[in-house]
C-alpha positions in Angstrom: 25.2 -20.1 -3.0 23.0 -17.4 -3.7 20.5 -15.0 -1.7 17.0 -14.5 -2.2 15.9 -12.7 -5.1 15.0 -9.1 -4.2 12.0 -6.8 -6.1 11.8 -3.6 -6.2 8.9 -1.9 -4.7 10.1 2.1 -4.4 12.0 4.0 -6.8 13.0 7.2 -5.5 15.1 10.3 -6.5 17.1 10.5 -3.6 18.0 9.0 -0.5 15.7 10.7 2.1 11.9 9.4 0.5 13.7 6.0 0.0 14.4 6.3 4.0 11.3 7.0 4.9 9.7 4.2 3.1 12.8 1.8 4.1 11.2 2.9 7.6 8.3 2.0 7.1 8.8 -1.4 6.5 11.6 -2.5 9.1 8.7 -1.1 11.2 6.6 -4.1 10.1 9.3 -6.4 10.3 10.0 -6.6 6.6 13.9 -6.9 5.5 15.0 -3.6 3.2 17.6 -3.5 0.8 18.8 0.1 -0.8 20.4 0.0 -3.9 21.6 3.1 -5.2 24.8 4.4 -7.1 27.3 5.8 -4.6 28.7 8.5 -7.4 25.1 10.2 -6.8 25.6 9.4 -3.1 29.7 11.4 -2.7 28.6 13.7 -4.8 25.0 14.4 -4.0 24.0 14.2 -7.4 20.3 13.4 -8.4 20.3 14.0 -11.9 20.2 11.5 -14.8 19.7 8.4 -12.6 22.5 9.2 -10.5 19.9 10.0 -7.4 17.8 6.8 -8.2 17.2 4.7 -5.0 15.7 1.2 -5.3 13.4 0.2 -2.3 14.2 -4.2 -2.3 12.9 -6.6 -0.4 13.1 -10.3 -0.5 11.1 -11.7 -3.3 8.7 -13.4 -0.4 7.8 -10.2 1.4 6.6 -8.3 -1.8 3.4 -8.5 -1.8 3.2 -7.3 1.9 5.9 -4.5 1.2 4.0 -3.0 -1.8 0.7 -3.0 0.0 2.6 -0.7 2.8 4.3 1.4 0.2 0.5 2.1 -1.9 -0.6 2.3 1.4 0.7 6.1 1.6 -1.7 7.6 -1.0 0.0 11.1 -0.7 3.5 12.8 -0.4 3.4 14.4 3.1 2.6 17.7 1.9 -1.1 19.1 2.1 -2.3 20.0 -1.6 -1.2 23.7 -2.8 -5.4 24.3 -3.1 -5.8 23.4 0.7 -2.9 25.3 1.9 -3.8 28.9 2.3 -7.4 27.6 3.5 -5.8 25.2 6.2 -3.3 28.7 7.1 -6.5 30.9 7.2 -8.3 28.6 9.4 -5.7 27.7 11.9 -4.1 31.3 12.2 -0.7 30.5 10.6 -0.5 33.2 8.6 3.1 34.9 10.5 4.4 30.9 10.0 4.3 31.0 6.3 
């Protein structure tokens, strides 16, 4: 017997982005698989595919998962131009 086939919708280099994303879609009820090689993991190695994490999901929920994952058109992190304006503006200056 055999399980359903996954697809990969995230590759990441390292676990914690992978996370996030996996996150992100057990939040919408969609199944997550990580596959990843568990030298990279023991080790904390994420060089040379080592730190490669696949974001899987059953073949059925693709479509869904991927439109959640290009969803997220950014990284987190404001752009390097906007930083020192957004600092300036909101009196930051001591944080940084």
């Amino acid at each position: 017997m055999t399980g359903p086939k996954l697809v990969t919708v995230y590759r990441s280099q390292g676990m914690l982005p992978a996370q996030v994303v996996k996150g992100k879609l057990e939040s919408a009820g969609i199944p997550v698989f990580l596959k990843y090689e568990s030298l990279g993991q023991i080790f904390g190695l994420t060089v040379d595919g080592l730190g490669l994490v696949e974001v899987q999901v059953p073949d059925e929920w693709a479509d869904d998962a991927l439109a959640l994952v290009q969803e997220d058109t950014g990284d987190g992190w404001p752009d390097e131009e906007n930083t020192e304006d957004e600092v300036a503006e909101e009196g930051l200056e001591d944080v940084l």
